[in-house]
TORPA-993511 format. One line per field, with one value per residue (C-alpha): residue in three letters; x, y, z; residue number from 1; chain. Coordinates in steps of 0.2 Angstrom, whole numbers. Example, Ala and Ser with C-alpha at 12.3 -4.5 7.8 and 13.67 -1.06 7.14 Angstrom:
2
res	(Ala/Ser)
c1	(62/68)
c2	(-22/-5)
c3	(39/36)
n	(1/2)
chain	(A/A)
***
This chain:
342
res	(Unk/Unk/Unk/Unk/Unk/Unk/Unk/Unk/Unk/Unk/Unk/Unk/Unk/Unk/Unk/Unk/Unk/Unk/Unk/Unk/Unk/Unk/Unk/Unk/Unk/Unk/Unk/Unk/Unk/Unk/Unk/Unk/Unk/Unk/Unk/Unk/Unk/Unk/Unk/Unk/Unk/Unk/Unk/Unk/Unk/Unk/Unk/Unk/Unk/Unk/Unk/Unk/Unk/Unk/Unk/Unk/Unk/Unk/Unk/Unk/Unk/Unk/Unk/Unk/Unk/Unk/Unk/Unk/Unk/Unk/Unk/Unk/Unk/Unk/Unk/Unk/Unk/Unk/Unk/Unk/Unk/Unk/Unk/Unk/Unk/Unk/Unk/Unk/Unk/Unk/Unk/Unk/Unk/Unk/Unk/Unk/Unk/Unk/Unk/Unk/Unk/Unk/Unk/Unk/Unk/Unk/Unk/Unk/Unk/Unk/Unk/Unk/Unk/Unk/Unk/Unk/Unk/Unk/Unk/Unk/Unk/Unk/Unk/Unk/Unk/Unk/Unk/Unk/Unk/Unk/Unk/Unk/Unk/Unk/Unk/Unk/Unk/Unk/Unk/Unk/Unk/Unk/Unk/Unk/Unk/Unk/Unk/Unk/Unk/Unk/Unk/Unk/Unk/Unk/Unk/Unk/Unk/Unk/Unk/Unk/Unk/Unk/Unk/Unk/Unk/Unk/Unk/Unk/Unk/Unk/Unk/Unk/Unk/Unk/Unk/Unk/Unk/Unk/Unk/Unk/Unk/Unk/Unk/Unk/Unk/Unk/Unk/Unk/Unk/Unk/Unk/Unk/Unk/Unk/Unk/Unk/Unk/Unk/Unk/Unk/Unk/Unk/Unk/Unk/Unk/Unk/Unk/Unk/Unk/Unk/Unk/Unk/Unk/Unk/Unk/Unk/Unk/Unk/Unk/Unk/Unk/Unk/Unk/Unk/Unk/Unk/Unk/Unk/Unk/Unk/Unk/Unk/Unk/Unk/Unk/Unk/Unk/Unk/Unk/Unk/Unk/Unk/Unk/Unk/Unk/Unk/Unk/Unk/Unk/Unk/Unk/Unk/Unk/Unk/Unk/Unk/Unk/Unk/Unk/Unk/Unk/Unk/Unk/Unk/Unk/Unk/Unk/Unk/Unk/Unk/Unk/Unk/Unk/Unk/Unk/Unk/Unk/Unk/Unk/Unk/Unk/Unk/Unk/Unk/Unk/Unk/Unk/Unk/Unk/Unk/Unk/Unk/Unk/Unk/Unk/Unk/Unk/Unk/Unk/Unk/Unk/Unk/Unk/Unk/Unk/Unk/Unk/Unk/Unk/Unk/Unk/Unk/Unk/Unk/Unk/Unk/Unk/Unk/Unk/Unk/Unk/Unk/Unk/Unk/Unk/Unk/Unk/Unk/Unk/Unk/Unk/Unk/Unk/Unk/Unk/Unk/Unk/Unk/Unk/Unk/Unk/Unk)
c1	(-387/-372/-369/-373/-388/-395/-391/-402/-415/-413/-417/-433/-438/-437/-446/-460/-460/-456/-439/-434/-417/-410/-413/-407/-390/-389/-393/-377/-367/-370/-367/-348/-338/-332/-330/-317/-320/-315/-301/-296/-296/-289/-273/-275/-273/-258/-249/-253/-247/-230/-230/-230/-219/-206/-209/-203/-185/-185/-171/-183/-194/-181/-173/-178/-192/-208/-218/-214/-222/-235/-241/-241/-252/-264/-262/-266/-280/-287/-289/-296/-310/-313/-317/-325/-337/-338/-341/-356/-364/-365/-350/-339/-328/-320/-323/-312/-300/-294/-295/-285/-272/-273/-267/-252/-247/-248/-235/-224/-224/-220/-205/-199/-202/-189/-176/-178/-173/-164/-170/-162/-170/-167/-185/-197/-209/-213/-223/-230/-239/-244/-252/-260/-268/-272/-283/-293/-297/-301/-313/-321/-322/-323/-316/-306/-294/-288/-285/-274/-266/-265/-258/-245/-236/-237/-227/-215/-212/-207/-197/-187/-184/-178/-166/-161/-160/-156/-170/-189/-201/-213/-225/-229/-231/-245/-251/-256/-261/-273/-280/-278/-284/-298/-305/-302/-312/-326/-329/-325/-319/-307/-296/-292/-286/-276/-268/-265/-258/-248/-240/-238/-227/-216/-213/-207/-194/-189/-191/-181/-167/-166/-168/-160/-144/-154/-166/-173/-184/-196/-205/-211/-222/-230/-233/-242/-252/-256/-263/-273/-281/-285/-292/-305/-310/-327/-328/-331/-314/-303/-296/-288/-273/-270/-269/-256/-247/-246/-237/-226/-217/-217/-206/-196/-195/-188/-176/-170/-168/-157/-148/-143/-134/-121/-104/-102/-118/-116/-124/-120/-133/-119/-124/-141/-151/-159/-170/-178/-178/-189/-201/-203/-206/-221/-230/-228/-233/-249/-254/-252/-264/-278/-280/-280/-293/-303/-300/-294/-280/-278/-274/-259/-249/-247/-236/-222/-220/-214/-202/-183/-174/-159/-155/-155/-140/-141/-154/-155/-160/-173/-180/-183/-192/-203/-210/-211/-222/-233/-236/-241/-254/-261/-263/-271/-284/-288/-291/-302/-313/-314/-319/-332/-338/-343)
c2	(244/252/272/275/264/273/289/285/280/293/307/297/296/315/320/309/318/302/312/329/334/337/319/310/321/315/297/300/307/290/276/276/272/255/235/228/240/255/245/238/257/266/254/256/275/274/264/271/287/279/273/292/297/284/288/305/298/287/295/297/308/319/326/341/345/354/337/330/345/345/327/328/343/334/320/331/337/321/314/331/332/312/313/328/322/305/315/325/309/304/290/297/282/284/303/307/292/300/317/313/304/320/331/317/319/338/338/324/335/351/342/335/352/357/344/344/364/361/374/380/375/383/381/365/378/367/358/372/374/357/357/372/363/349/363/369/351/346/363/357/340/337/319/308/300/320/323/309/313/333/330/317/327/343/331/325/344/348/332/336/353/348/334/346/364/359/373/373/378/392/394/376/375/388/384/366/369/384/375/356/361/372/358/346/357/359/343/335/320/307/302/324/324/309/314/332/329/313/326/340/328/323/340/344/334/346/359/351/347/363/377/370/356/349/336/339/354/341/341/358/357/341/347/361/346/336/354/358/340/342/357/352/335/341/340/325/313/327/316/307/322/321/303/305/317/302/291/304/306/289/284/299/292/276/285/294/280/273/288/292/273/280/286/298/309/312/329/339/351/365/365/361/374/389/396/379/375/392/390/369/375/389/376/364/372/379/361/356/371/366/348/353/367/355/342/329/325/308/312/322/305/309/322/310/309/326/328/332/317/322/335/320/310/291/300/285/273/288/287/268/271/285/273/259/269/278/259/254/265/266/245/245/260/250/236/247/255/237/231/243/243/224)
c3	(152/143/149/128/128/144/138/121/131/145/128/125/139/142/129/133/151/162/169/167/161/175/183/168/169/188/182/169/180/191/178/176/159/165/160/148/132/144/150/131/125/138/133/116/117/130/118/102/108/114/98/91/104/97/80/81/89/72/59/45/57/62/45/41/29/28/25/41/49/37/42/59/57/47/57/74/64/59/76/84/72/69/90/91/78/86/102/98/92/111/107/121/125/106/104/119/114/98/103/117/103/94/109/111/94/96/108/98/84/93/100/85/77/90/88/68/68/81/92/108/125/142/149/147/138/125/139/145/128/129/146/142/126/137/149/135/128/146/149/132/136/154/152/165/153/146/166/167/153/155/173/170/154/167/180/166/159/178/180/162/166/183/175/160/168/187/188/195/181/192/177/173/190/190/173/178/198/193/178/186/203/200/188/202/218/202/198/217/209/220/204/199/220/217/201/206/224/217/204/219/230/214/208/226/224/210/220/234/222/214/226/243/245/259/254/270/265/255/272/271/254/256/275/267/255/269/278/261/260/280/276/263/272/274/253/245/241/246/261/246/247/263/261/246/256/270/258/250/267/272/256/261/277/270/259/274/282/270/265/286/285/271/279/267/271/290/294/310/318/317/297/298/287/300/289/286/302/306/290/298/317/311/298/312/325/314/310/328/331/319/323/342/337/329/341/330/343/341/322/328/327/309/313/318/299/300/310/305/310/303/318/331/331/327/315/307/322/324/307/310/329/319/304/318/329/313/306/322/326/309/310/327/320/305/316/327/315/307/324/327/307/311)
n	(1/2/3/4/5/6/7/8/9/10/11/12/13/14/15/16/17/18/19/20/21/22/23/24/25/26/27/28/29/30/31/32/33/34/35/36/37/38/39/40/41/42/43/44/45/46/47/48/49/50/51/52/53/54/55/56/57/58/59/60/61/62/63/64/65/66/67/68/69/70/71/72/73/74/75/76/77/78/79/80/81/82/83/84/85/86/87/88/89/90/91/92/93/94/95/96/97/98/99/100/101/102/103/104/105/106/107/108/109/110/111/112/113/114/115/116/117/118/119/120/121/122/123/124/125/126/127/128/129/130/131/132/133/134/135/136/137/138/139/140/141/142/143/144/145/146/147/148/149/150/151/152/153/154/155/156/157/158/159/160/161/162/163/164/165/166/167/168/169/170/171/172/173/174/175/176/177/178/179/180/181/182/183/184/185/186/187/188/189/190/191/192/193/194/195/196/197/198/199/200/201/202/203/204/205/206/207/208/209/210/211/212/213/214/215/216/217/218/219/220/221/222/223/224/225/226/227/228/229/230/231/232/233/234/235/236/237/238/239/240/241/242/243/244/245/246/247/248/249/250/251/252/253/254/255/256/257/258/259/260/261/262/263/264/265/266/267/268/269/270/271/272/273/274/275/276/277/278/279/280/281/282/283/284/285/286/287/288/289/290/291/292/293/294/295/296/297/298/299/300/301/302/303/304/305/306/307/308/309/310/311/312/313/314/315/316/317/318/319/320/321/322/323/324/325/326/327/328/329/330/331/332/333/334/335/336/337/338/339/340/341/342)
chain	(A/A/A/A/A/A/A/A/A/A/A/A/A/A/A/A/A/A/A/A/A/A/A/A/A/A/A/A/A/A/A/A/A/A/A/A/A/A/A/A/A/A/A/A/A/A/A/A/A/A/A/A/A/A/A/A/A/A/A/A/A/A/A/A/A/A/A/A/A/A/A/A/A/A/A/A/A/A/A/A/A/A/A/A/A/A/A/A/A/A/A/A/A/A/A/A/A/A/A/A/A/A/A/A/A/A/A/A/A/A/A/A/A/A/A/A/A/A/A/A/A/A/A/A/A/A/A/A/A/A/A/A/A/A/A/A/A/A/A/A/A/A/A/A/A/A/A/A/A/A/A/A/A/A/A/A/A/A/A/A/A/A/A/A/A/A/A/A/A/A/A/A/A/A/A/A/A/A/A/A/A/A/A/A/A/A/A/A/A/A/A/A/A/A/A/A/A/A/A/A/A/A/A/A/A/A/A/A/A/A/A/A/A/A/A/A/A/A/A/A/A/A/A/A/A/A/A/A/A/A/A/A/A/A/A/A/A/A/A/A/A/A/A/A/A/A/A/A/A/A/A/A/A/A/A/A/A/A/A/A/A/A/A/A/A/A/A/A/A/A/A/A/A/A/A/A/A/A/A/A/A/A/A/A/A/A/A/A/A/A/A/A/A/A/A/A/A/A/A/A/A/A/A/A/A/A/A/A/A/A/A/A/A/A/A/A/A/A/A/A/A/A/A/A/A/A/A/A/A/A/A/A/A/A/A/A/A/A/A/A/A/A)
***
């Protein structure tokens, strides 16, 4: 049975006393939005919106008139109220899908309002406003799809204002972790960790590249993920950031890797950056302490991942041992546990 059929029935059978509300809220929470429609309009509102998204590069778009604004206005509009209607008659799939369309457009026109009047930037604040949107439509809404979509033009914003400014944005960064995160920790949802910790590790990067010289400080803040996800393993899917946080500094591994090879980047330790080097040794030396505490040692293996490479030399060869080893032991643990599962 369909989620909208089951919800039709579910209001029957509540008010002939079979279930009480509450149950048939648990019984919706536990029969997912899936199967080929999901998948065929999930598509179809990706790629409408790029299709906004390219219309407002188009020359007729971007000449300056009032009726240009006017449309997409009206437009916006359209789409907001058109899903919110569809919404409330307990059609979700397509209420959220053209609400969601609605918010895109909002942001393609406010862009295009900006490049039309050609307005000065020296922040991303337009996406500020944006995400900002997209956390007021998610409160109302509490839908996957606006998530996904509120958390990836956060990441974008970030990664523009990195590119554009050579500058970290510190107030997208709050706006979208308070707003993202608490939603995330509310609704203990593995796809929110994902999505929020996937768009931590990438606006580290900005971070890295924009307040230090040394790309080795990305080890610091997705230390700090993995610590946050280790923290919170007790909740349900929050494994998932520590997870993300594994993966982030295993690419970074292999881009170190690579990176140690080139003749032309050959650090020495005599200008090896002390101050990371202090704030590294006490977030180390803390995670060190909580898995021992916890006596999680065996997990402590992890923390090869971590280490600055760079300060060895032959770094590179180093690099190589440290991936080696980490892949290793995380094949003959997953052969372990599937061992023992059998």
């Amino acid at each position: 049975m369909k989620r909208q059929e089951l919800e039709r029935e579910g209001k029957e059978w509540v008010k002939e006393g079979i279930i009480s509300e509450e149950q048939l809220n648990r019984i919706l929470a536990r029969k997912k939005e899936t199967g080929p429609n999901y998948i065929i309009i999930l598509f179809a509102v990706l790629l409408t919106g790029l299709g906004f998204l390219t219309f407002i590069m188009s020359e007729w778009a971007r000449q300056a008139h009032l009726s240009r604004v006017v449309i997409l206005l009206l437009v916006t509009l359209f789409f907001y109220i058109l899903g919110d209607i569809l919404h409330r008659k307990n059609n979700t799939l397509y209420g959220i899908s053209f609400i969601v369309l609605g918010y895109i457009v909002f942001g393609s026109g406010l862009l295009l309002v900006i490049d039309i009047y050609q307005v000065t930037l020296f922040s991303a604040w337009p996406f500020i406003i944006w995400t900002a949107v997209g956390l007021v439509l998610f409160y109302l809404y509490q839908h996957p799809l606006l998530y996904f979509v509120l958390v990836v033009i956060g990441t974008i914003g970030q990664l523009y204002n990195g590119l554009s400014f050579s500058d970290f944005n510190w107030i997208l960064f709050v706006v979208m972790f308070l707003g993202a995160g608490y939603f995330a920790f509310r609704e203990e949802l593995g796809l929110y960790y994902y999505l929020l910790a996937a768009s931590f590790a990438l606006q580290s990067i900005v971070l890295t590249m924009t307040v230090s010289e040394h790309y080795y400080w990305y080890l610091i803040p997705i230390l700090i993920l993995y610590l946050v996800g280790d923290a919170l393993r007790k909740e349900e899917n929050a494994v998932v950031i520590s997870y993300v946080a594994l993966i982030s500094i295993f690419l970074y591994g292999m881009y170190q890797t690579l990176l140690l090879q080139d003749d032309w980047y050959s650090p020495q330790i005599p200008s090896f950056d002390t101050s990371f080097f202090i704030v590294w040794l006490f977030v180390f030396i803390f995670a060190l302490y909580v898995k021992w505490r916890t006596e999680r040692k065996e997990e402590m293996v992890d923390f090869v991942l971590f280490l600055p490479i760079v300060l060895l030399p032959q770094a590179h060869l180093f690099s190589i041992i440290v991936l080696f080893v980490f892949s290793l032991v995380g094949y003959l643990s997953a052969t372990e546990y599937s061992s023992h599962s059998e």
